[in-house]
C-alpha positions in Angstrom: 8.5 -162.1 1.8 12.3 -161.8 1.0 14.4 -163.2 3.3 15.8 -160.0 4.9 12.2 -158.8 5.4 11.5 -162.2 7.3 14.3 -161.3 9.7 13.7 -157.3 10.4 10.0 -158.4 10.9 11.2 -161.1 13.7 13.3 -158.4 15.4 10.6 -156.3 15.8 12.8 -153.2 15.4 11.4 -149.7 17.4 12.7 -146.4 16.4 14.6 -144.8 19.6 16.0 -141.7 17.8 16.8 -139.8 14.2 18.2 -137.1 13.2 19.3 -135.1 9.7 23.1 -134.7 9.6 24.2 -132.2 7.9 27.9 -131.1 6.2 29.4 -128.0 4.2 32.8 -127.3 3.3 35.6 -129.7 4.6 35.0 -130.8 7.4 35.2 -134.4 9.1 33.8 -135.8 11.9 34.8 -139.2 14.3 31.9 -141.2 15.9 32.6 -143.7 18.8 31.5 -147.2 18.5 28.0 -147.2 20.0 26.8 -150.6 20.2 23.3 -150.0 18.9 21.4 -151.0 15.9 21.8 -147.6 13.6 21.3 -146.6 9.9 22.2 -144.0 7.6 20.5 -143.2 4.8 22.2 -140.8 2.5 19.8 -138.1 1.1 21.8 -135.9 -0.5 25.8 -136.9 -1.3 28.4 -137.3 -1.5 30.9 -137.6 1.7 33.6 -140.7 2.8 32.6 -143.0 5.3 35.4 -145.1 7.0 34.5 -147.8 9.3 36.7 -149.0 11.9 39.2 -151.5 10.3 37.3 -151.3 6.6 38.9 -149.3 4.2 37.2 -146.2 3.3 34.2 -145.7 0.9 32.5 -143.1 -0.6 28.4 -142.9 -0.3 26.2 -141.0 -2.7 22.5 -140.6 -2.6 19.9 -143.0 -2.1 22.9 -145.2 -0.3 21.4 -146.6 3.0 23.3 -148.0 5.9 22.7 -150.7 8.4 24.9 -151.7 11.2 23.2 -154.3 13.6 25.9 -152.8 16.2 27.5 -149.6 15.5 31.4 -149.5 15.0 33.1 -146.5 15.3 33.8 -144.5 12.3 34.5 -141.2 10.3 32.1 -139.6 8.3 34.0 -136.9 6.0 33.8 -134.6 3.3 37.4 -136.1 2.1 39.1 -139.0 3.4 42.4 -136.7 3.9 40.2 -134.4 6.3 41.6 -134.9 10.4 38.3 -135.2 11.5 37.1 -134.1 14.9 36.0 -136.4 17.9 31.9 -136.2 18.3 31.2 -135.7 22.2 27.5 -136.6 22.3 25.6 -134.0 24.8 23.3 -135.3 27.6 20.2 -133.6 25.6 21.3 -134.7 21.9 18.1 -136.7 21.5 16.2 -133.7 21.6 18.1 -132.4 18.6 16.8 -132.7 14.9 19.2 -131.7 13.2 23.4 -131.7 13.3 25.8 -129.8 11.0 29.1 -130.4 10.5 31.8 -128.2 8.7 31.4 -124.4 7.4 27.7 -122.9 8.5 27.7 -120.2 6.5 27.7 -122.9 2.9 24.8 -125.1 1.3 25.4 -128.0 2.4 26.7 -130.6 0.3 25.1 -133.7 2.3 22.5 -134.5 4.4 21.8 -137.7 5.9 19.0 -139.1 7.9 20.9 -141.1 10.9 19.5 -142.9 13.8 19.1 -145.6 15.9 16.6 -148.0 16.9 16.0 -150.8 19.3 15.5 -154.9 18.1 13.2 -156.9 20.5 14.9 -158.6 23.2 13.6 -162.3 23.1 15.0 -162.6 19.0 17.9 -160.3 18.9 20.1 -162.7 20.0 19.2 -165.1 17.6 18.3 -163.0 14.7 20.7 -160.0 14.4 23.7 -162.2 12.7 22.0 -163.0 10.2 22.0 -158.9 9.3 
């Protein structure tokens, strides 16, 4: 066992909720800082991604994502897009799927986001070492 697997296996990580994300078009889209263990794995790509003070980055598929806590940051089509500010609803868990940009178009990229919970009694230990 590598040592990365030694240390998700100690946090006991649960899944709490996923969902496919979905873009067409340009479009661009601003997530608060959420304090949460999340990922991102990019299944179809590409689109920007610009984490709060990081510079921004382009992801393409197969790129996965994994924030111990999650920052706040933009997920675009194009860095130059003025993305909009994402106002989760009340019943947004119960949602599978979220599209962003011009319905009516394929969409260019799809990601499979979520967030999950780490055990209690090793998370504070464990998750800098992510």
């Amino acid at each position: 066992m590598d040592a990365l697997a030694a240390i998700v296996t100690l946090l006991k990580p649960q899944a709490v909720g996923a969902k496919v994300i979905r873009g067409a078009g340009r479009w661009g889209v601003r997530y608060p800082a959420f304090q949460q263990p999340s990922f991102a794995l990019i299944l179809q790509g590409p689109c920007w991604l610009a984490v709060d003070g990081m510079p921004a980055t382009i992801l393409e598929t197969g790129d996965f994502i994994l924030f111990p806590a999650m920052p706040g940051f933009t997920m675009a089509s194009d860095p130059k897009v003025k993305p909009m500010a994402r106002k989760p609803t009340p019943t947004e868990d119960q949602v599978e799927e979220i599209f962003h940009g011009d319905t009516t178009m394929e969409p260019s990229v799809s990601i499979l986001g979520g967030y999950f919970a780490f055990d209690s009694i090793n998370a504070p230990l464990m998750v800098d070492f992510l």
